[in-house]
Backbone as JSON Lines, residues from 0, in Angstrom:
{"i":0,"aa":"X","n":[-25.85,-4.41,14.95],"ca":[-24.78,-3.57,14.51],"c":[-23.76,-3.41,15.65]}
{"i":1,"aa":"X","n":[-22.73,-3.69,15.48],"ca":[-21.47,-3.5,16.32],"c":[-21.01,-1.93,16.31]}
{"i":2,"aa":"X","n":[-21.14,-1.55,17.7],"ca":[-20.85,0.28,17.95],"c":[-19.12,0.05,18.37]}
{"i":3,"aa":"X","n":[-19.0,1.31,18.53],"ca":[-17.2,1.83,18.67],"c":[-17.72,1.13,20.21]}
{"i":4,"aa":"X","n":[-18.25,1.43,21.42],"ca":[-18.08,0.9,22.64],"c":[-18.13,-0.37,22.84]}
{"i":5,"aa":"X","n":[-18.64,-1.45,21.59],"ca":[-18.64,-3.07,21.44],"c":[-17.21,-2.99,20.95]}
{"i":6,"aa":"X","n":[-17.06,-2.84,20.63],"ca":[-15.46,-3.22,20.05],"c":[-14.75,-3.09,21.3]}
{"i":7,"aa":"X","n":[-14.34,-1.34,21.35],"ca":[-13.87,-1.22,22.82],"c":[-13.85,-1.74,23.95]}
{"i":8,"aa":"X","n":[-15.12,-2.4,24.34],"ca":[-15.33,-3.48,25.5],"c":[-14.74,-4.71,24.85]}
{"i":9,"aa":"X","n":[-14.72,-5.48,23.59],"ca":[-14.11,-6.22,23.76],"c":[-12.62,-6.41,23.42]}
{"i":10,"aa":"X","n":[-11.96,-5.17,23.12],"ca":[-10.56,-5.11,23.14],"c":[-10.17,-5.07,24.57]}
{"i":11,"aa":"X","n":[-10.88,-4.07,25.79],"ca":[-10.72,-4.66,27.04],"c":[-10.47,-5.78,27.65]}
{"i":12,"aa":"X","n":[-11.56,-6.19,27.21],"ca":[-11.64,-7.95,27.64],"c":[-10.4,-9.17,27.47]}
{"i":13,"aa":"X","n":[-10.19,-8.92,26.14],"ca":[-9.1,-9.74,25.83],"c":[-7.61,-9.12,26.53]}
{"i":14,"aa":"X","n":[-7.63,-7.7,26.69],"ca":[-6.57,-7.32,27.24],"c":[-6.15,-7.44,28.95]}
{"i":15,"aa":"X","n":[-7.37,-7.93,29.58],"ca":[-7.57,-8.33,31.07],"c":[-6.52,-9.59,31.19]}
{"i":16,"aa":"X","n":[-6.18,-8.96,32.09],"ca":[-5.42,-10.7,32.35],"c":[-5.35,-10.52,34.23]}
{"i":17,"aa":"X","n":[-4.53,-11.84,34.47],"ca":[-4.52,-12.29,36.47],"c":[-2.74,-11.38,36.7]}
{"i":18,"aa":"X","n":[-2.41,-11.0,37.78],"ca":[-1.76,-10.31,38.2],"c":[-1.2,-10.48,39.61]}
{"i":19,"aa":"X","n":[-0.04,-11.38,39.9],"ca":[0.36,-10.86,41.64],"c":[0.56,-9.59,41.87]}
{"i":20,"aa":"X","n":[0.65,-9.42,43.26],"ca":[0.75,-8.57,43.54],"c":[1.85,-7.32,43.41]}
{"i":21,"aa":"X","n":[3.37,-8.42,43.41],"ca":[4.5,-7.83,42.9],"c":[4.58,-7.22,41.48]}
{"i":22,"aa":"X","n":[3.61,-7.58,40.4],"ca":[3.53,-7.26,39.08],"c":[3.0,-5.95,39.14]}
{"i":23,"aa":"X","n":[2.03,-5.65,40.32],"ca":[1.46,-3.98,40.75],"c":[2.18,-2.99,41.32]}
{"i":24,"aa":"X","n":[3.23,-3.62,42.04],"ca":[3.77,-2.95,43.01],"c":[4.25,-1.8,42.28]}
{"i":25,"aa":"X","n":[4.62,-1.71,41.12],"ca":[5.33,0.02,40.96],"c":[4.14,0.55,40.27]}
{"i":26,"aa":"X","n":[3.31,0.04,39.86],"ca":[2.16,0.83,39.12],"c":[1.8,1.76,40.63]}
{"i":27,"aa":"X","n":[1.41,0.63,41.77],"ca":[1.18,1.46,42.85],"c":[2.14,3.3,43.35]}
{"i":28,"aa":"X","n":[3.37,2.36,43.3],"ca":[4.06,3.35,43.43],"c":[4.06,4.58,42.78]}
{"i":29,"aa":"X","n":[3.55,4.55,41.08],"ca":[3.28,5.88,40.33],"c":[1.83,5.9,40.96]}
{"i":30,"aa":"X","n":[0.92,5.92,41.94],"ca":[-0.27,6.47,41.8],"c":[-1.04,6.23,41.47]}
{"i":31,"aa":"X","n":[-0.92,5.06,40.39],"ca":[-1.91,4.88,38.56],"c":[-2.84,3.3,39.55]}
{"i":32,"aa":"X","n":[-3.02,2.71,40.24],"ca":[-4.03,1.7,40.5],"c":[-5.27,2.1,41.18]}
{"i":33,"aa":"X","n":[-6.09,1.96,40.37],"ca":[-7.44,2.23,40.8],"c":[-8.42,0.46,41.28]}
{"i":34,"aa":"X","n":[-8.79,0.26,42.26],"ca":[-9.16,-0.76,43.14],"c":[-10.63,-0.6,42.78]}
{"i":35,"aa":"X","n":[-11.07,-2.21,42.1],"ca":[-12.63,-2.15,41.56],"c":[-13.18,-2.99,42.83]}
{"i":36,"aa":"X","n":[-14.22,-2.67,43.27],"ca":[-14.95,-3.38,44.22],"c":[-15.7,-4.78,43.81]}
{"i":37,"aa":"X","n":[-15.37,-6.03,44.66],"ca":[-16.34,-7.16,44.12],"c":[-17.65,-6.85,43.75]}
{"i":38,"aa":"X","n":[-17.73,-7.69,42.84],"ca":[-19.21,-7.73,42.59],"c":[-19.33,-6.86,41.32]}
{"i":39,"aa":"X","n":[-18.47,-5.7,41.24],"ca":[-18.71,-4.67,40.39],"c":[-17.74,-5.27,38.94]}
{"i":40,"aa":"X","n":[-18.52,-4.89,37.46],"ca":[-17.41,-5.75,36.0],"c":[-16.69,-4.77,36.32]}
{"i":41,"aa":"X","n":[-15.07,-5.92,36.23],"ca":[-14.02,-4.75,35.88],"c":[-14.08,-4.25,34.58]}
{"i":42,"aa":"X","n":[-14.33,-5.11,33.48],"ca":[-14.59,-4.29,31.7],"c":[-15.6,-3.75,32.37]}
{"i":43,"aa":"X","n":[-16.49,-3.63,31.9],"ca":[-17.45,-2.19,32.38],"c":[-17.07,-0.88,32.59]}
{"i":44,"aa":"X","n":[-16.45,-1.47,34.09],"ca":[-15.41,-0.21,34.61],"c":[-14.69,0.56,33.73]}
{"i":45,"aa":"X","n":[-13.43,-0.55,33.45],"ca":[-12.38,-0.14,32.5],"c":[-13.17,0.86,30.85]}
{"i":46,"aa":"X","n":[-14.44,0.1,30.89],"ca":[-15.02,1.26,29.32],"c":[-15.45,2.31,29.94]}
{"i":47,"aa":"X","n":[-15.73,2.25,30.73],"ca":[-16.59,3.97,31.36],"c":[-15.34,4.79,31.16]}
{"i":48,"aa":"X","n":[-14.35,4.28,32.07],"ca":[-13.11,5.28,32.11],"c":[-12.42,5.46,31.37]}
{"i":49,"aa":"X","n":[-12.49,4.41,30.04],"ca":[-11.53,4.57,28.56],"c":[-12.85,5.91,27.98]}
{"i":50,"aa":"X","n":[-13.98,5.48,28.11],"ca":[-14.75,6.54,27.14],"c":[-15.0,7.63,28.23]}
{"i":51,"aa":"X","n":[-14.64,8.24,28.91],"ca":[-14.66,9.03,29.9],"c":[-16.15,9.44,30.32]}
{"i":52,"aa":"X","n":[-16.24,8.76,30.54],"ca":[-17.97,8.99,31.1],"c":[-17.86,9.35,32.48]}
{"i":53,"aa":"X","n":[-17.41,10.19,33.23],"ca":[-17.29,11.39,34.04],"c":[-18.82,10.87,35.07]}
{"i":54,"aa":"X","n":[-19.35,11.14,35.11],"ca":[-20.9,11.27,35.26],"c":[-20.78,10.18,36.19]}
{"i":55,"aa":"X","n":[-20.31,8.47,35.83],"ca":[-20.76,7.45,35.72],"c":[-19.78,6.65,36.93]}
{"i":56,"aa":"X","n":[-18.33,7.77,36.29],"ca":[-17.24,7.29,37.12],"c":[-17.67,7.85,38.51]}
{"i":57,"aa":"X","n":[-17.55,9.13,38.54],"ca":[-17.92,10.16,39.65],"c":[-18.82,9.23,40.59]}
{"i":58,"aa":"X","n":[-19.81,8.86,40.43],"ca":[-21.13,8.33,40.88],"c":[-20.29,7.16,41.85]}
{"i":59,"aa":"X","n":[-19.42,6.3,41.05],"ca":[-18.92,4.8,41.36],"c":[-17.76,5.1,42.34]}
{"i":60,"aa":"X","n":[-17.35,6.38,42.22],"ca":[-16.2,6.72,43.25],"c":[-16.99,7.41,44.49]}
{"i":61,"aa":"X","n":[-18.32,7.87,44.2],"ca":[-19.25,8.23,45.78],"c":[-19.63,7.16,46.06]}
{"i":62,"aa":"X","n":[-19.9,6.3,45.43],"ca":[-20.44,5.06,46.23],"c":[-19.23,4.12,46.66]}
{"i":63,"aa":"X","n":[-18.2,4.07,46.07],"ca":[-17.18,2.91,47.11],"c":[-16.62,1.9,46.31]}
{"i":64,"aa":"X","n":[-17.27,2.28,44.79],"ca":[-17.03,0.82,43.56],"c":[-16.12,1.01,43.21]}
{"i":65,"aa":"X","n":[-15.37,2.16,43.14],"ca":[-13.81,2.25,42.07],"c":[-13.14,3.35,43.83]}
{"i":66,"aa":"X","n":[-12.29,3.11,43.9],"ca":[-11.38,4.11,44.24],"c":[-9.8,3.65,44.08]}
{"i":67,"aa":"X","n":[-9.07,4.99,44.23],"ca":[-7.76,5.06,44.09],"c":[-6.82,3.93,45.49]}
{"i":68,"aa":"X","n":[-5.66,3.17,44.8],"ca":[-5.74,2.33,45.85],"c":[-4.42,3.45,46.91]}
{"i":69,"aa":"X","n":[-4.65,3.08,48.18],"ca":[-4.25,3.74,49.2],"c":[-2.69,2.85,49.78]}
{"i":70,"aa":"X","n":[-2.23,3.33,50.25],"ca":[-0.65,2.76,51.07],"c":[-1.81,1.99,51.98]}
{"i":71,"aa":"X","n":[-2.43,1.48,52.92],"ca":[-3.38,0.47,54.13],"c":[-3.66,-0.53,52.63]}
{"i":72,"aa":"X","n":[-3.93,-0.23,51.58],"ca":[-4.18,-1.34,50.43],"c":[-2.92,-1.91,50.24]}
{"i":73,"aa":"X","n":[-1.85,-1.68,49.67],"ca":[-0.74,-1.77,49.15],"c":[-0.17,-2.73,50.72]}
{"i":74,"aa":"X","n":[-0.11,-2.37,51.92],"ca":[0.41,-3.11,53.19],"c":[-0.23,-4.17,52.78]}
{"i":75,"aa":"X","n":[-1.56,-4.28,52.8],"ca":[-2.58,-5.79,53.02],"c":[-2.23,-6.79,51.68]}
{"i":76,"aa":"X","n":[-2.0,-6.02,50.7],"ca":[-1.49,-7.03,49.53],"c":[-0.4,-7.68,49.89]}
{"i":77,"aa":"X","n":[0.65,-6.59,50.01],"ca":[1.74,-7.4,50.6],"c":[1.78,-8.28,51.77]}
{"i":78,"aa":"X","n":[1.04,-8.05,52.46],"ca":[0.8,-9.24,53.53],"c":[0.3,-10.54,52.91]}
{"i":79,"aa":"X","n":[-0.51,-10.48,52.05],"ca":[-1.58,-11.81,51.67],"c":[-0.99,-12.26,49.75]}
{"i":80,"aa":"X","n":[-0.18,-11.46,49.29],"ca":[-0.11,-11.53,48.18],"c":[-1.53,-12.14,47.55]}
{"i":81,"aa":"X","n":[-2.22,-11.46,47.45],"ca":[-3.68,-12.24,46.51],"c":[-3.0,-11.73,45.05]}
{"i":82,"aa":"X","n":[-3.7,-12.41,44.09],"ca":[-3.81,-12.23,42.34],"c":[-4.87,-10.96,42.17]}
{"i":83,"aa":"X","n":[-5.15,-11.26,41.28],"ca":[-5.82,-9.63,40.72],"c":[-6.33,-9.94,39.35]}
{"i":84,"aa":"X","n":[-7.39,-9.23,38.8],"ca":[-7.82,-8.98,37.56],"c":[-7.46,-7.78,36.95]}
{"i":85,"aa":"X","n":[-7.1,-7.42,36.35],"ca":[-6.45,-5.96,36.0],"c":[-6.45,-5.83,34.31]}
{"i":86,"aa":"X","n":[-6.53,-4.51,34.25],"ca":[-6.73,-4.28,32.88],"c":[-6.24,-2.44,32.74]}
{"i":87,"aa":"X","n":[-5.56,-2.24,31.53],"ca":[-4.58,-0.69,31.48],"c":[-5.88,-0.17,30.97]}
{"i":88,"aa":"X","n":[-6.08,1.3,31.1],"ca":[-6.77,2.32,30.46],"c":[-6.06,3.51,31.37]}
{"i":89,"aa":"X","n":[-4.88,3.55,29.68],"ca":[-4.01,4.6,30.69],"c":[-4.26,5.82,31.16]}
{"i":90,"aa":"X","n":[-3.85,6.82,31.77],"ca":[-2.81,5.97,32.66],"c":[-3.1,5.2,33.86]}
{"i":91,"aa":"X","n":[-4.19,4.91,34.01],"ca":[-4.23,3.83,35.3],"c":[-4.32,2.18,34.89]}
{"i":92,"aa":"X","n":[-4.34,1.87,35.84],"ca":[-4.78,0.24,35.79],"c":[-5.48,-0.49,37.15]}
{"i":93,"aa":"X","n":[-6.63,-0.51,36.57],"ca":[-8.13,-0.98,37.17],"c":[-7.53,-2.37,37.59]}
{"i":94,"aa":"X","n":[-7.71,-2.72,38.81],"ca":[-7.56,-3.97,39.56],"c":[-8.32,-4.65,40.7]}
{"i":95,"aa":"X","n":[-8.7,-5.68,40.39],"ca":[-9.58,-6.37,41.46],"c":[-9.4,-7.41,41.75]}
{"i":96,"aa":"X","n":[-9.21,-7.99,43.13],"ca":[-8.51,-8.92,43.82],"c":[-9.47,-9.86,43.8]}
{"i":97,"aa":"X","n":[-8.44,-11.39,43.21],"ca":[-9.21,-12.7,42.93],"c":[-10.17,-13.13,44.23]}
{"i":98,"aa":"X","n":[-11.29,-13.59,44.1],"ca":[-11.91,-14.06,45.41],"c":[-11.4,-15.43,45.22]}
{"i":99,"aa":"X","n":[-11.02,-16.07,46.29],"ca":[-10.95,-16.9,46.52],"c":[-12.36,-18.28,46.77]}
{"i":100,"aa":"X","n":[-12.71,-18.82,45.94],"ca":[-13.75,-19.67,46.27],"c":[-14.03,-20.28,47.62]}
{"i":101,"aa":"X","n":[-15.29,-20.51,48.37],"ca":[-15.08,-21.29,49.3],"c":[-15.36,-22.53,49.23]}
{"i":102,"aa":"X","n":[-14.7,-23.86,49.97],"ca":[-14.66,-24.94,49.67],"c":[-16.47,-25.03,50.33]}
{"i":103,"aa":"X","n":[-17.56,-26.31,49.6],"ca":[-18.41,-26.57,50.14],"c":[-18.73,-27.9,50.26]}
């Protein structure tokens, strides 16, 4: 059976897309970019905080997985312009910087 949070995760999903850095730059400027840590799903993320699961978010912002991105973030982008994964759950927009593969 398909629940309201299956759907929801996958309206996320499809709504994710890649992002330079200049495409962030005024989201930054209103406040609204929240910085997902590697390793951690950005959908995931993005459903906790569309269904406000408080509890879950809280937890992920004591540990270091989601936080608000800072002006020392915003300098280093602009230095390196990396891409991004990003996805709206307004009013913010959840973003996480492409890793770059290493050649082997």
């Amino acid at each position: 059976m398909t629940t309201p949070s299956d759907i929801l995760r996958a309206k996320l999903n499809l709504e994710t897309a890649q992002l330079a850095w200049p495409e962030l730059e005024r989201h930054f400027a209103r406040g609204s970019v929240i910085k997902v840590a590697p390793g951690t799903d950005l959908v995931d993320t993005a459903l906790q905080v569309a269904e406000n699961n408080a509890a879950t978010v809280q937890a992920w912002l004591a540990a270091g997985r989601i936080a608000r991105a800072e002006l020392v973030d915003a300098e280093d982008w602009h230095a390196r312009q990396p891409m991004f994964w990003a996805v709206v759950v307004a009013p913010w927009v959840l973003v996480q910087e492409v890793l770059k593969e290493l050649d082997t």
